[in-house]
N, C-alpha and C positions, 0 to 999 in steps of 0.2 A: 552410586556404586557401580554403574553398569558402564560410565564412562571410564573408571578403572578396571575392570574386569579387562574390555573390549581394546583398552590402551596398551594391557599388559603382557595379554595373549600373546599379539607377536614377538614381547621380548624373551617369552620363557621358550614358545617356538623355537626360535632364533635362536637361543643359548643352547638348547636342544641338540638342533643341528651341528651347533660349533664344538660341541662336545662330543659327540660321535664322529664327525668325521675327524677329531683327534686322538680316537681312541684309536682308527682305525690305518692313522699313518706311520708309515715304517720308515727304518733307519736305514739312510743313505750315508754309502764310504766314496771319502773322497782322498783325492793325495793332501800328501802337505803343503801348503801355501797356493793349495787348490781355493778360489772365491767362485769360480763359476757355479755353485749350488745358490738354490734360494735358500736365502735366509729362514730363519725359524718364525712362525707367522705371531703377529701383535697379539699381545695378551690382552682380551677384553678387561676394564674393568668391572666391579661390582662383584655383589656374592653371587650371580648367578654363575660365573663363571668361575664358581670352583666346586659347582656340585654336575650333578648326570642325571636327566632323565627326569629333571622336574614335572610335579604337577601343579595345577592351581584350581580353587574351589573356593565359591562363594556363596554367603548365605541369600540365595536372592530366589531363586524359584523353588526350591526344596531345603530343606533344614539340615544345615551343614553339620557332617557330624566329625571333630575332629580327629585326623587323617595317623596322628603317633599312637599306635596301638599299643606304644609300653606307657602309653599316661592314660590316667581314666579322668573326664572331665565333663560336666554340664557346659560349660561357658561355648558358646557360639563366637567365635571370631566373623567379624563379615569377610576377612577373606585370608584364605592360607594358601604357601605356598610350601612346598617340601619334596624332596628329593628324598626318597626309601634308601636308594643305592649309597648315597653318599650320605644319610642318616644328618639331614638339616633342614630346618624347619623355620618359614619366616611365616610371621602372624603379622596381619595388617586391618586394623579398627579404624572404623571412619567415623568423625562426630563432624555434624552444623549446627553449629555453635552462635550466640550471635560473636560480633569481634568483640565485647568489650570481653569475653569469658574463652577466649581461646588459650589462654594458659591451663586455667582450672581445668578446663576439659580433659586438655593433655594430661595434664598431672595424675587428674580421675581415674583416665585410661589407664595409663602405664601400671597403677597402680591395682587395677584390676586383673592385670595379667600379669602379675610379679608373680607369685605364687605360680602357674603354669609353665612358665617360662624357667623356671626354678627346674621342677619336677622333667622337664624336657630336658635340659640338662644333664640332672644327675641320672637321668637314661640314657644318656650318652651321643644326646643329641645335638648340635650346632644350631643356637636358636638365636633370633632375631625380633624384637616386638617393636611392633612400630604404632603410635597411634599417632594417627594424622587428621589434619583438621580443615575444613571449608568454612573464612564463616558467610552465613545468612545472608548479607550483600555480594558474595562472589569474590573474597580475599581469599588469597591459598596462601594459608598457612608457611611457615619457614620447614616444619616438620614437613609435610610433602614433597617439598622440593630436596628435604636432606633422605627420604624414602625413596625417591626416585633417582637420584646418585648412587644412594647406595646400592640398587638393585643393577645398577648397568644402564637405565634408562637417562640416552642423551638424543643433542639433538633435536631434529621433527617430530620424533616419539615422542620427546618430552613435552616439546608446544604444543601437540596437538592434546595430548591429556588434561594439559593445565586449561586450557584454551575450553576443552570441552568438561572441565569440573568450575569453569567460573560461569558458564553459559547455565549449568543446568542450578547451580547455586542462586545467579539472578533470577531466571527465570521461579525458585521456589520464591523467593523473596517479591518477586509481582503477583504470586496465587495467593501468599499471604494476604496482602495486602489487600486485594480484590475482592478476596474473600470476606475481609472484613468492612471495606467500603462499599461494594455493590454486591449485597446478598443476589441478587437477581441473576449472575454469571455462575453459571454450571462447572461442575469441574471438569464436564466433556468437553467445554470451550474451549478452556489452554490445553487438554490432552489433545485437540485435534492441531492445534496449531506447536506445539511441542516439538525439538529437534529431535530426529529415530537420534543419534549419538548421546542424549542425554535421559539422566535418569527419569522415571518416572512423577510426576508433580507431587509433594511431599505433601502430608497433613503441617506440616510446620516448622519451624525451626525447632533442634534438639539442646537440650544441655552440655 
């Protein structure tokens, strides 16, 4: 999760920025069959780029608590993203799964967050739920990569996240393993030799 946190930062930044400095340019007059203006600047794609002032917030060193004050909910998303100003809200769940269950998973997900995602809505919310999948060997899911288009994230952004969620996916997939064929290696072992961009060495693959 820490390699999507850390992947993602700069794109909400960045939309951030590209949104304020649009908020804050003004209308140039020109004559007629005047072209000497610049053109009107590219529309990014993604949903980031039709909200203001986003946040992001994951469940990973304190207990996230979710961010739509007109929904009341237990459920912990491992990561939200929402814009107050612009009243939208994208929820993103990450399961490692092995491959043979990476549909189930997804399905699992989605369906765990239907009801919420409901309730955000008819608050009047712009909501998005995405659950995306890693499995166990370091496959990135098709739902990731359609999570990460649809957010605006292309590009070197985008390699370098996939790049570092299959790094730390293998790398869980060798402590398993280790863990099971040579009791004798510590879990300080692979923590000390672990990439800082990747998450922390898992207890195991998840459902």
């Amino acid at each position: 999760m820490e390699v999507l946190v850390s992947g993602l930062h700069p794109v909400v930044e960045e939309a951030n920025q590209r949104s304020s400095t649009q908020a804050s340019s003004f209308i140039t007059f020109r004559r007629p069959g005047d072209s000497s203006s610049n053109s009107a600047p590219k529309q990014t794609q993604g949903i980031l780029s039709t909200g203001r002032e986003w946040k992001l917030e994951a469940d990973l060193k304190r207990k996230l608590i979710f961010p739509v004050k007109d929904v009341g909910t237990s459920l912990r998303p491992d990561m939200v993203l929402w814009s107050q100003q612009s009243r939208k809200v994208i929820i993103l769940e990450l399961t490692v799964p092995w491959e043979e269950r990476l549909s189930e998973a997804h399905e699992r997900k989605l369906e765990k967050y239907q009801e919420l995602s409901d309730q955000c809505r008819q608050a009047g919310w712009g909501t998005w739920v995405y659950a995306v999948e890693v499995g166990c060997r370091g496959f990135v899911a098709q739902s990731m990569w359609r999570a990460l288009r649809d957010l605006g994230v292309t590009g070197r952004q985008k390699k370098k996240i996939i790049k570092g969620l299959e790094e730390a996916a293998g790398r869980a997939s060798l402590w398993v393993w280790l863990s099971r064929e040579q009791h004798a290696v510590s879990r300080q072992q692979l923590v000390d030799t672990w990439p800082v961009s990747a998450d922390p060495p898992p207890r195991g693959c998840s459902g």
